[in-house]
C-alpha positions in Angstrom: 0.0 0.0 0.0 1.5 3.4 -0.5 -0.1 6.9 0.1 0.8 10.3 -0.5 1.2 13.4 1.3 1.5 16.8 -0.2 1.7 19.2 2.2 4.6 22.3 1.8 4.7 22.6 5.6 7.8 19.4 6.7 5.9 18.9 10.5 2.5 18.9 9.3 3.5 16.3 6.9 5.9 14.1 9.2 3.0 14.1 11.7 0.3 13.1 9.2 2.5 10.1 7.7 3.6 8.9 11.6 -0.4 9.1 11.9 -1.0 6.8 8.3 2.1 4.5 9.6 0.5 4.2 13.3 -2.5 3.1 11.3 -0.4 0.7 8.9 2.5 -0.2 9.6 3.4 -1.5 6.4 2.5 1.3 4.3 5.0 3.2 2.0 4.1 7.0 2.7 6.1 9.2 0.1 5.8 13.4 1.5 5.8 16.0 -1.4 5.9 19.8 -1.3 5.1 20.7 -4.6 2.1 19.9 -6.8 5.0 19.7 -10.2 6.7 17.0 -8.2 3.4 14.7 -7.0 2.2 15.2 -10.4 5.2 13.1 -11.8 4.9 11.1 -8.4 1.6 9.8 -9.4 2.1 9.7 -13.5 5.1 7.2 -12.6 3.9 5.4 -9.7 -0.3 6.0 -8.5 -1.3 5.2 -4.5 -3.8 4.1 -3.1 -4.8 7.5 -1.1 -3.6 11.1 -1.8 -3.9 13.4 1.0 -3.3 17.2 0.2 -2.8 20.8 1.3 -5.3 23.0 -0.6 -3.1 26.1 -0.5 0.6 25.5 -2.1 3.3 27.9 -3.3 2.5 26.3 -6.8 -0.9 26.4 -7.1 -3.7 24.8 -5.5 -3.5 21.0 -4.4 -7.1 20.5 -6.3 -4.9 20.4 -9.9 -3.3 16.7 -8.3 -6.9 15.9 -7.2 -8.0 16.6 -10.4 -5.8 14.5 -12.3 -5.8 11.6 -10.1 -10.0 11.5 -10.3 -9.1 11.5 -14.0 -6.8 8.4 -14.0 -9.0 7.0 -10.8 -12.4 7.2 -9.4 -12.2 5.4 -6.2 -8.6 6.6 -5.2 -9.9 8.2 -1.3 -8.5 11.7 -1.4 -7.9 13.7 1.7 -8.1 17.4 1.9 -6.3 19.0 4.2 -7.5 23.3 4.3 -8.3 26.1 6.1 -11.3 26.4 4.3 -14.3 25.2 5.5 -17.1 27.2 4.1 -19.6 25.7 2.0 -18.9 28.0 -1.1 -15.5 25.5 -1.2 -16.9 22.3 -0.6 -19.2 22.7 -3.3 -16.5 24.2 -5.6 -14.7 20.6 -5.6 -17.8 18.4 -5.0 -17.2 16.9 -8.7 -14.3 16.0 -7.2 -15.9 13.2 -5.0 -13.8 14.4 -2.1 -13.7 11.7 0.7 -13.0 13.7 3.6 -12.1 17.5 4.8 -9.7 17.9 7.5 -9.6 21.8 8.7 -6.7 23.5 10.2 -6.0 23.4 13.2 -6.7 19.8 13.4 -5.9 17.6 16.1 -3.9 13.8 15.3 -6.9 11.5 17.1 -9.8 13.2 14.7 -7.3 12.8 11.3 -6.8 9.6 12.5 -10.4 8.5 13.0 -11.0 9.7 9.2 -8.1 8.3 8.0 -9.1 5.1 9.7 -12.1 4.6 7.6 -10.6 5.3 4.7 -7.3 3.7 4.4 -7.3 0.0 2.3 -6.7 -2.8 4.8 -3.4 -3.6 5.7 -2.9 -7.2 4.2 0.6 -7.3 5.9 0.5 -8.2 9.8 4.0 -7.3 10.5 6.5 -4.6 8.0 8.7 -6.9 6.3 12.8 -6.0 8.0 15.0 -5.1 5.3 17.6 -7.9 4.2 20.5 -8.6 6.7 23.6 -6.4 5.7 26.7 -7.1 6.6 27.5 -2.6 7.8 27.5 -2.9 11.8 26.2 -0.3 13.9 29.3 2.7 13.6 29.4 2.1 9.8 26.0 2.7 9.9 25.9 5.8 12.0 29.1 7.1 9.5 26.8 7.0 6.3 23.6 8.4 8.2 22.0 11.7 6.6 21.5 14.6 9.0 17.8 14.3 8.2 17.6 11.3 10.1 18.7 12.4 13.6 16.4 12.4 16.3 16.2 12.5 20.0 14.8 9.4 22.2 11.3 10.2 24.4 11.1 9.3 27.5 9.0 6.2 27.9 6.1 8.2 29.9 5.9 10.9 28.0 5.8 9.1 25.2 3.3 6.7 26.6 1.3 9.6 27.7 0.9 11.0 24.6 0.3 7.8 22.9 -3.2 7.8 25.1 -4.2 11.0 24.3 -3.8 9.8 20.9 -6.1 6.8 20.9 -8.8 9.5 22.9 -7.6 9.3 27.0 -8.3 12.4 28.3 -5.2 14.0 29.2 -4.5 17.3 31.2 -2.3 19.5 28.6 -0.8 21.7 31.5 0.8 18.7 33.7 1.8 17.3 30.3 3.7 20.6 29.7 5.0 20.5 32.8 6.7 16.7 32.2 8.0 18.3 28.9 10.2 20.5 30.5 12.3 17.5 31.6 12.3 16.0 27.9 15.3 17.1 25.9 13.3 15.0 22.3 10.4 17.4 22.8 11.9 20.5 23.7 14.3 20.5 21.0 11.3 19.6 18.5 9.4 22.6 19.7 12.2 25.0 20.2 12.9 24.1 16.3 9.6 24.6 15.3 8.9 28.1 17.0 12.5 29.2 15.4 11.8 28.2 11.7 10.6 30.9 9.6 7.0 29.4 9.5 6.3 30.3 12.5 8.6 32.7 13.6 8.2 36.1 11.1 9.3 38.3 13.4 12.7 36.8 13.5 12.4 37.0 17.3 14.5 34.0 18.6 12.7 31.6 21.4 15.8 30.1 23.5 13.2 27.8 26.2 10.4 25.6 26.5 8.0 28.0 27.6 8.4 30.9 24.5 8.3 27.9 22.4 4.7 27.2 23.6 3.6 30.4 23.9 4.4 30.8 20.3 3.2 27.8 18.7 -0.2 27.4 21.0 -1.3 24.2 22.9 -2.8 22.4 19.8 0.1 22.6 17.5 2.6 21.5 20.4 0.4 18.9 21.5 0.7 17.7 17.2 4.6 18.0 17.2 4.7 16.2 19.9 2.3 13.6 19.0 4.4 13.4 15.9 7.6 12.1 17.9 5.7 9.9 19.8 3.7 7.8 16.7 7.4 7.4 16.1 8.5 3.2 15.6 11.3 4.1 18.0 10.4 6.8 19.6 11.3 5.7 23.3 14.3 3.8 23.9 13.1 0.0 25.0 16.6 -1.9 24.8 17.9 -2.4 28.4 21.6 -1.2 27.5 20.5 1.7 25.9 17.9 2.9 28.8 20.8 2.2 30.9 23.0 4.5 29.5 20.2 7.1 28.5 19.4 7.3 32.1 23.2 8.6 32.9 23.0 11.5 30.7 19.6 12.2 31.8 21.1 11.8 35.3 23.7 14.4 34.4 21.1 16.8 32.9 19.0 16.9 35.8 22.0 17.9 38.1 23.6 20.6 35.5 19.6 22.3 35.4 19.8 22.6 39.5 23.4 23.4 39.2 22.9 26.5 36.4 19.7 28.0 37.3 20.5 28.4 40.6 23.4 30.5 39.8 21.2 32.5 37.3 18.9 33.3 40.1 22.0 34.1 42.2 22.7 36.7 40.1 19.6 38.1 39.1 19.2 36.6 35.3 16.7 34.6 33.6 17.2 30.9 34.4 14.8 29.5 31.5 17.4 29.4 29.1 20.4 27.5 31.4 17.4 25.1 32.1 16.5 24.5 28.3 20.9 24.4 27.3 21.3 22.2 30.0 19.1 20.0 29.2 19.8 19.7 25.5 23.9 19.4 26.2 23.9 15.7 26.0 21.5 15.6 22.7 24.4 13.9 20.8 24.7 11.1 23.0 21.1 11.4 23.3 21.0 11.3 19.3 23.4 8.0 19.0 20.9 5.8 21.6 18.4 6.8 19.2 20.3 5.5 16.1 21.0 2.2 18.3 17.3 1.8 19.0 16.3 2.5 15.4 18.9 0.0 14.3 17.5 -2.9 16.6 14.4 -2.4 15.4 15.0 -2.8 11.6 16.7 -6.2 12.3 20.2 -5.4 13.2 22.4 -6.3 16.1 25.0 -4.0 18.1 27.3 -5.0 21.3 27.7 -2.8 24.5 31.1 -2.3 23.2 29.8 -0.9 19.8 27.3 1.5 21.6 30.2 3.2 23.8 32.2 3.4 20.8 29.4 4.9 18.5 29.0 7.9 22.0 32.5 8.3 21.3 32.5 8.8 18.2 29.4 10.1 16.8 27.7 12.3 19.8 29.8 15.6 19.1 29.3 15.5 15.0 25.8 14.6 15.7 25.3 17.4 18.4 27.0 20.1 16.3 25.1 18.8 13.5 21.4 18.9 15.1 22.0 22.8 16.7 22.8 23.7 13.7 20.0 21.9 10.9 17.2 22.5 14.1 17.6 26.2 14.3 18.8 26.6 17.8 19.2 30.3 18.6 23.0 31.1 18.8 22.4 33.0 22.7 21.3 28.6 23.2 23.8 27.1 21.1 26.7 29.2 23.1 25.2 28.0 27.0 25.5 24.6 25.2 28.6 25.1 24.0 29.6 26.4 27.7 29.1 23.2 29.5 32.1 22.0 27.9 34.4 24.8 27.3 34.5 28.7 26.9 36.5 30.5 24.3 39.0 32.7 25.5 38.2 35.2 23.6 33.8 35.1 26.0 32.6 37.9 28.3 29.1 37.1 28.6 28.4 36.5 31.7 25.6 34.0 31.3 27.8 31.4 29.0 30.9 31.8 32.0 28.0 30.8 34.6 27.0 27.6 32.8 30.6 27.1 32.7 31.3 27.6 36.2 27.9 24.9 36.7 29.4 22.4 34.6 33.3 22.9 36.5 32.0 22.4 39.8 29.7 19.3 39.1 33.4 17.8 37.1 35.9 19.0 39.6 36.5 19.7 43.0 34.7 22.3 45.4 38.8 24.3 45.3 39.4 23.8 41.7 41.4 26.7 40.7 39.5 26.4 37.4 36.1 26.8 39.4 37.7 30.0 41.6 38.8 31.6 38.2 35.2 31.4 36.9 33.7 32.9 39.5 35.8 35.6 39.9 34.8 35.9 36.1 31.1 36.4 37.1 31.2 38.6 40.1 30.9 35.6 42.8 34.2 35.4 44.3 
């Protein structure tokens, strides 16, 4: 079974084919962002439902629709729109339209329409991928930068998975429980930064800006978008294990930095969001493990400390960079491991001086220069 999405906007399209895949699991979902390019999707290969955007930079979605009611009659196609007046229903009605999702929309509703739509699936597992003979670090060498992602925590993600199938579920506590998640922080913070929803070009460097800009029914989607994720959670023992460390280490560096920031008077929202993002790359490699297991593949203990190694500081400098991470962020991230010579902001040498004195000694001479450096001495 394969479906298409064409929808210019990347998260509204990774969270409607996580939705189709929750659904089927076997399904081949291919995301377009242009009508030119479904067009020739559909000419060389048809599916077997087209959802689309209505509104796209080249031209409305309706000219796909159009040519896929030409080649097909019973194809179920999916309109995704802002409109909802009757004036456009009717406009399309020769289309034969089989369902009109408005934005905002919320994941359990498109699903419920999906669900009636969708061709069974006639596969009861997805089929794994031949066995190769790359191992895990070749594997993480050759990976594209699209393809990095943070692990959930297993509640959160669970939590969210219940709201999904229509559990009630109290939006502020959950909010409160994504503070501690560095997967859905970073997916927010990315989101409110990208020029789609940030025009002002007024740069959101903590959870709580993130949410205020993006609104509770658009957070509650990206994050239902991470959590309809195959491997969203980590579930291999190993890689919990060592998940838990860093998270370990995260929670101390938050107490550690914004009680300093308090100390002196600055905002600690932002030491609270860099702190708990500084181990993303090691974060990012236990994804990679996870994802790796679950396609068929096998790794050692060995392999997995060699792949942290390795991989976590490419793959960290890599996801600040491709997620849109304000630079004021990007530098108190960059300060839990070192500050340039060169730095006199005071906020970047007090996540320093949090990270030194978690490391070192309570006399380090390291952890006396630094706070002499911000006025603490």
């Amino acid at each position: 079974m394969r479906v298409m999405i064409l929808e210019d906007d990347s998260w509204i399209a990774d969270l409607l084919k996580q939705i189709v895949l929750s659904l089927r699991p076997s399904c081949q979902v291919v995301c377009l962002d242009n009508i030119g390019a479904a067009l020739h999707e559909w000419q060389q290969r048809p599916v077997d439902m087209v959802i689309s955007d209505w509104n796209l930079p080249d031209g409305p979605g309706t000219r796909l629709l159009e040519q896929v009611r030409r080649d097909n009659s019973s194809t179920p196609l999916v309109v995704i729109t802002g409109r909802s007046d009757r004036a456009s229903v009717l406009a399309v009605r020769a289309l034969k339209i089989n369902a009109f999702i408005s934005k905002p929309f919320q994941a359990a509703h498109v699903a419920t329409s999906l669900e009636a739509l969708l061709p069974p699936d006639m596969d009861e597992q997805q089929p794994l991928p031949e066995t190769t003979q790359d191992d895990l670090l070749t594997h993480l060498h050759s990976l594209p930068s699209s393809e990095l992602q943070l692990p959930l925590k297993a509640h959160v993600r669970d939590r969210l998975v219940q709201s999904f199938k229509g559990e009630p579920i109290d939006l502020r506590e959950l909010a409160s429980e994504w503070q501690q998640d560095p997967a859905l922080s970073a997916r927010l913070l990315s989101v409110a930064n990208s020029s789609a929803y940030n025009a002002a070009g007024k740069p959101c460097s903590n959870l709580l800006e993130a949410l205020q800009k993006l609104g509770a029914n658009n957070s509650l989607n990206l994050a239902m978008s991470l959590a309809l994720r195959q491997s969203s959670a980590l579930e291999n023992p190993i890689l919990s294990l060592f998940a838990q460390a860093h998270l370990d280490s995260t929670e101390q560096l938050i107490e550690r930095s914004t009680n300093l920031a308090r100390q002196c008077a600055i905002d600690p929202a932002p030491f609270h969001c860099a702190a708990l993002l500084h181990r993303m790359g090691e974060l990012c490699v236990l994804y990679q493990a996870q994802v790796w297991q679950d396609s068929g593949q096998s790794f050692s203990e060995d392999q997995v400390m060699q792949a942290i190694d390795q991989f976590s500081g490419p793959f960290a400098i890599s996801i600040k960079a491709q997620w849109q991470l304000p630079m004021h962020l990007r530098e108190l991230i960059g300060a839990c491991y070192n500050l340039p010579s060169h730095n006199v902001k005071r906020e970047n040498i007090l996540m320093r001086l949090a990270a030194c004195e978690l490391d070192t000694e309570p006399d380090d001479p390291e952890c006396a220069r630094l706070r002499r450096l911000a006025g603490l001495a």
